[in-house]
C-alpha positions as CSV (number, residue, x, y, z in Angstrom):
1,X,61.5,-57.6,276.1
2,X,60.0,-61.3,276.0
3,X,63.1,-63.8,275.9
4,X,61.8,-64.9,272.3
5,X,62.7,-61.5,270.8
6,X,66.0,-61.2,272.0
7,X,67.1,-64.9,270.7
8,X,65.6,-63.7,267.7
9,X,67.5,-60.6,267.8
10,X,71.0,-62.6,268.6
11,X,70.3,-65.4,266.0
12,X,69.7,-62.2,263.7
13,X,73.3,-60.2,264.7
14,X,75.1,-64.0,265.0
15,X,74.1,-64.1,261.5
16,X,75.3,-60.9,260.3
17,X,78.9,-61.3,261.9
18,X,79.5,-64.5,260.2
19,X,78.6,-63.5,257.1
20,X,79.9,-60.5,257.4
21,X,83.6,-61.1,258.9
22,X,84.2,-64.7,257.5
23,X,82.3,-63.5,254.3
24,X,84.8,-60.8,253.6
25,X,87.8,-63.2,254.4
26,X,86.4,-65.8,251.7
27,X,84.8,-63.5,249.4
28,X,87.2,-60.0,249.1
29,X,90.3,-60.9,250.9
30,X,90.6,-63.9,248.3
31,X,91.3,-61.5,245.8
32,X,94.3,-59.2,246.2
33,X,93.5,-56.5,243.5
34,X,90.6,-55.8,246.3
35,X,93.1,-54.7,248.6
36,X,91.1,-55.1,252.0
37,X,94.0,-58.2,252.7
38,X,93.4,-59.2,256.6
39,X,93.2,-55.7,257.7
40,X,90.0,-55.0,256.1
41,X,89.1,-58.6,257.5
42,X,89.8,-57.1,260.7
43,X,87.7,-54.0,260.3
44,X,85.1,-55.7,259.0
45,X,84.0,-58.1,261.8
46,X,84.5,-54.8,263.9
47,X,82.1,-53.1,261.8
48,X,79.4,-56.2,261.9
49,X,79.5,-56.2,265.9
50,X,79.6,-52.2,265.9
51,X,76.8,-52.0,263.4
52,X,74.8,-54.6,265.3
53,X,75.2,-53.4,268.8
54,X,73.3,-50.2,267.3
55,X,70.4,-52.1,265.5
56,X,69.9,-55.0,268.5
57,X,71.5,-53.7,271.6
58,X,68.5,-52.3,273.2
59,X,66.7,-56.1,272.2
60,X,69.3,-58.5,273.4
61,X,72.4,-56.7,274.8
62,X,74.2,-57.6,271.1
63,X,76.2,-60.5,272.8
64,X,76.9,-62.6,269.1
65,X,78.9,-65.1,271.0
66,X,78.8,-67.7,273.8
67,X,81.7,-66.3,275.2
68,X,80.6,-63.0,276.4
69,X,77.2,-64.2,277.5
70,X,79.6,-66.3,279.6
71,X,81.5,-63.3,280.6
72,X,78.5,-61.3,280.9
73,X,77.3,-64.0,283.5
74,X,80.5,-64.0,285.3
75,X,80.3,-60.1,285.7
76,X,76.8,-60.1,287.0
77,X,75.6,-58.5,284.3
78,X,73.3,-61.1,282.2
79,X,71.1,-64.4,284.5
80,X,72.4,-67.5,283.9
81,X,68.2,-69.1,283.1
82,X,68.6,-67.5,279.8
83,X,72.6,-68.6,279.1
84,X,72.0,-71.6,277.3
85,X,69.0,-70.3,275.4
86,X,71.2,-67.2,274.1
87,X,73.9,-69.8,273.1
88,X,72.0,-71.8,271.0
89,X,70.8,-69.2,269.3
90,X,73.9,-67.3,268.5
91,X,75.4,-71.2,267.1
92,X,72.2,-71.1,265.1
93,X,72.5,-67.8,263.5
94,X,76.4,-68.2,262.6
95,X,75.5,-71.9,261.6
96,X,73.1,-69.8,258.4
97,X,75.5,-67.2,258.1
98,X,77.5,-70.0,257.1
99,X,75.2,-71.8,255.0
100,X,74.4,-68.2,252.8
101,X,77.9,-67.6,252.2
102,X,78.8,-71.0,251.3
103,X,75.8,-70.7,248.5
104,X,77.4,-67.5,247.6
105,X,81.0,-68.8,247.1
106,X,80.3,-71.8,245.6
107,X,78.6,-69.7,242.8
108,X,81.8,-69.1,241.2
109,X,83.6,-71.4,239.0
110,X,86.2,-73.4,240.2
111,X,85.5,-72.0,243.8
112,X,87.6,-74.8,246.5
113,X,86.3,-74.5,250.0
114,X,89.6,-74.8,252.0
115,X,89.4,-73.4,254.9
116,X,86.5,-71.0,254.8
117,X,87.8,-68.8,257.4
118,X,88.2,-71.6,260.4
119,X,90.4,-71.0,262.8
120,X,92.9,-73.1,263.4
121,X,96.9,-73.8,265.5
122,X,99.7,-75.7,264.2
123,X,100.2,-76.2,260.4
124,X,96.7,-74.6,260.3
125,X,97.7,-71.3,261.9
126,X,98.0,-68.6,259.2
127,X,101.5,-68.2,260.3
128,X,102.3,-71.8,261.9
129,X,101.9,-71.1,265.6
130,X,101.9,-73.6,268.0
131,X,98.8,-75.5,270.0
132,X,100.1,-73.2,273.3
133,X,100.6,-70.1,271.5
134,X,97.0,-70.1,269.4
135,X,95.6,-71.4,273.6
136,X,97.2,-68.4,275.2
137,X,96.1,-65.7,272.5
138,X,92.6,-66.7,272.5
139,X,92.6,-66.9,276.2
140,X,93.9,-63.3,276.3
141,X,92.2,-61.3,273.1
142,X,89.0,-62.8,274.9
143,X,89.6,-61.2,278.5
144,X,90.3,-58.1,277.0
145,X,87.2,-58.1,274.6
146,X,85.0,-58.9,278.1
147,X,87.0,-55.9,279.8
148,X,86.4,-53.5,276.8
149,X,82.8,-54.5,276.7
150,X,81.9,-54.5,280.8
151,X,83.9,-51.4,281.1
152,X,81.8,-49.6,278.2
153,X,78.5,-51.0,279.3
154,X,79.3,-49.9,282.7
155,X,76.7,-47.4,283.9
156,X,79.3,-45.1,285.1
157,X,80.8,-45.2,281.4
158,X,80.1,-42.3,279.1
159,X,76.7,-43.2,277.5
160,X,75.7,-44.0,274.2
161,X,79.6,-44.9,273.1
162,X,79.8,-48.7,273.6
163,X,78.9,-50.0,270.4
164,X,82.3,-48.1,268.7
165,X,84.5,-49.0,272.0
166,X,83.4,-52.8,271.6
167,X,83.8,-52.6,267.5
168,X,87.2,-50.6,267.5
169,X,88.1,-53.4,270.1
170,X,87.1,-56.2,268.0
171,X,89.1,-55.0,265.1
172,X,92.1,-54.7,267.3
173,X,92.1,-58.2,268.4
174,X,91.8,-59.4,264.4
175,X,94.6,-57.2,264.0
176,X,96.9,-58.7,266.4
177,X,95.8,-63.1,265.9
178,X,94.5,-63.5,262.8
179,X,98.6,-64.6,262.1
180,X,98.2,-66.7,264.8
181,X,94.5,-68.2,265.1
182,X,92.6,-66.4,262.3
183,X,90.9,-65.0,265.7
184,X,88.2,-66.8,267.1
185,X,87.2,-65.3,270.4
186,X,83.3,-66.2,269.7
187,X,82.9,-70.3,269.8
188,X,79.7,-69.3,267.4
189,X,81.3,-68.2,264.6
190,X,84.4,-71.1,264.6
191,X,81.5,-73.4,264.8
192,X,79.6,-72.0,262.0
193,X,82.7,-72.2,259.3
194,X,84.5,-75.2,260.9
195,X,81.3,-77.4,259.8
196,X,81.9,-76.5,255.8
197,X,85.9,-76.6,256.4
198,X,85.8,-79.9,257.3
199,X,87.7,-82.7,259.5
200,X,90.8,-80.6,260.4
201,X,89.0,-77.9,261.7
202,X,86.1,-79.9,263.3
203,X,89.2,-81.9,265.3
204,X,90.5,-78.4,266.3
205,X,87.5,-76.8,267.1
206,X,87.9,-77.3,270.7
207,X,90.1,-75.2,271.6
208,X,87.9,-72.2,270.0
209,X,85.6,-73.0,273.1
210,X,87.3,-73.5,275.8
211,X,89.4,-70.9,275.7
212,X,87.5,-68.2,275.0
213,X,84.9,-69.7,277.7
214,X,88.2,-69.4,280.2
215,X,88.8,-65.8,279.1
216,X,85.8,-64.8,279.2
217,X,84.9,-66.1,282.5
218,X,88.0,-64.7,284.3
219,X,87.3,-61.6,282.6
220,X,83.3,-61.0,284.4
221,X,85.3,-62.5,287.5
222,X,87.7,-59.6,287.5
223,X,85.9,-56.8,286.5
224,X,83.1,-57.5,289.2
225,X,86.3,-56.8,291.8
226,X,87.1,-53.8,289.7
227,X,83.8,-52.5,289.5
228,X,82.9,-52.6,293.1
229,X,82.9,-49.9,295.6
C-alpha cells in the first residue's frame, strides 16, 4: 500500500473518532433525557476505533493517534520514516472532525462552546483532579491501550479479533478517566477540540502529549521484552 493511501486512510479514521467520540460528548451527552451520560461517551469512541480498525486496518494499521504510532515504533512494529508523516495526518483529520462538529453545534440556538470535549486537570478535570493525578492516569490508560493493541496484533494472537479487543479496551479506559481527564490518550484528538475550547485548554494541552507519548513509548519498550523468545 503506497504511503499516500494510508495517511489518507488515518486522516479518514482520525476524522471519524473525533467526530464521533467528542461529537457524542457535545452533541447527546449534553442532553440528559438522551440517557447515553459519559458511559455511552465511553462506548462510543470505542465503537469509532472498533468500527475503523475493520474499514482501514488492512490500509494503515488504524493507528488514529500519535501515541500508538509512537508505541508502535517502540515495539518494532511500525518504521519510524513514515512516523511523522502518520502524525500529521492523524492531527489533520481530528483538526476537521473538529471543524464539522463545531458547524453542527453551533447550528442550534443559544449553543456556548465551553469546553467542547477538551481534556483537561485541575479546576478543568470533570471531577477536580489534580496536575499529578490527570499525569499519572494518562501515562497509565496509554500503556495499557499499547499492551492491549501489540498483544492483539501479535501474530501469535487469535486472528481476526483485534479490532473488538482494541475497541472494548478503549471504552474501558473512558470508563475509568473521563472523571479525571475527560481521557485523552491520543494527542490528535485533545488537539483537535482544544483549538475551538480555547486558552485554558490550549495552556493545558501539553500534558495530553507528553504523557501519552511516555506511555506509549514504555509500552512498545516492554512488550518487545515480552514478546521475545
Amino acid at each position: 500500500m503506497t504511503l499516500s493511501k494510508k495517511l489518507a486512510a488515518e486522516f479518514i479514521g482520525t476524522f471519524w473518532l473525533v467526530l464521533g467520540g467528542c461529537g457524542s460528548a457535545v452533541l447527546a451527552a449534553a442532553f440528559p433525557q438522551l440517557g447515553i451520560g459519559f458511559a455511552g461517551v465511553s462506548l462510543a469512541f470505542g465503537l469509532t476505533v472498533l468500527t475503523m480498525a475493520f474499514a482501514i486496518g488492512h490500509i494503515s494499521g488504524c493507528h488514529l493517534n500519535p501515541a500508538v504510532s509512537i508505541g508502535l515504533w517502540s515495539g518494532g512494529r511500525f518504521p519510524a520514516s513514515e512516523l511523522g508523516f502518520y502524525i500529521l495526518a492523524q492531527v489533520a483529520g481530528g483538526l476537521l472532525g473538529a471543524a464539522v462538529l463545531y458547524l453542527i453545534a453551533t447550528g442550534k440556538a443559544g449553543f456556548e462552546v465551553g469546553g467542547f470535549a477538551s481534556n483537561g486537570y485541575g479546576e478543568h478535570s470533570p471531577g477536580g483532579y489534580s496536575l499529578v493525578s490527570a499525569l499519572t492516569t494518562e501515562i497509565v490508560m496509554t500503556f495499557m491501550f499499547l499492551i492491549i493493541i501489540l498483544g492483539a496484533t501479535d501474530k501469535r494472537a487469535p486472528q481476526g479479533f483485534a479490532p473488538i479487543a482494541i475497541g472494548l479496551g478503549l471504552t474501558l479506559i473512558h470508563l475509568i478517566s473521563i472523571p479525571v481527564t475527560n481521557t485523552s490518550v491520543n494527542p490528535a484528538r485533545s488537539t483537535a477540540v482544544a483549538l475551538f475550547a480555547g486558552d485554558w485548554a490550549i495552556s493545558q494541552l501539553w500534558l495530553f502529549w507528553v504523557a501519552p507519548i511516555v506511555g506509549a513509548f514504555l509500552a512498545g519498550t516492554v512488550y518487545r521484552w515480552l514478546e521475545s523468545e
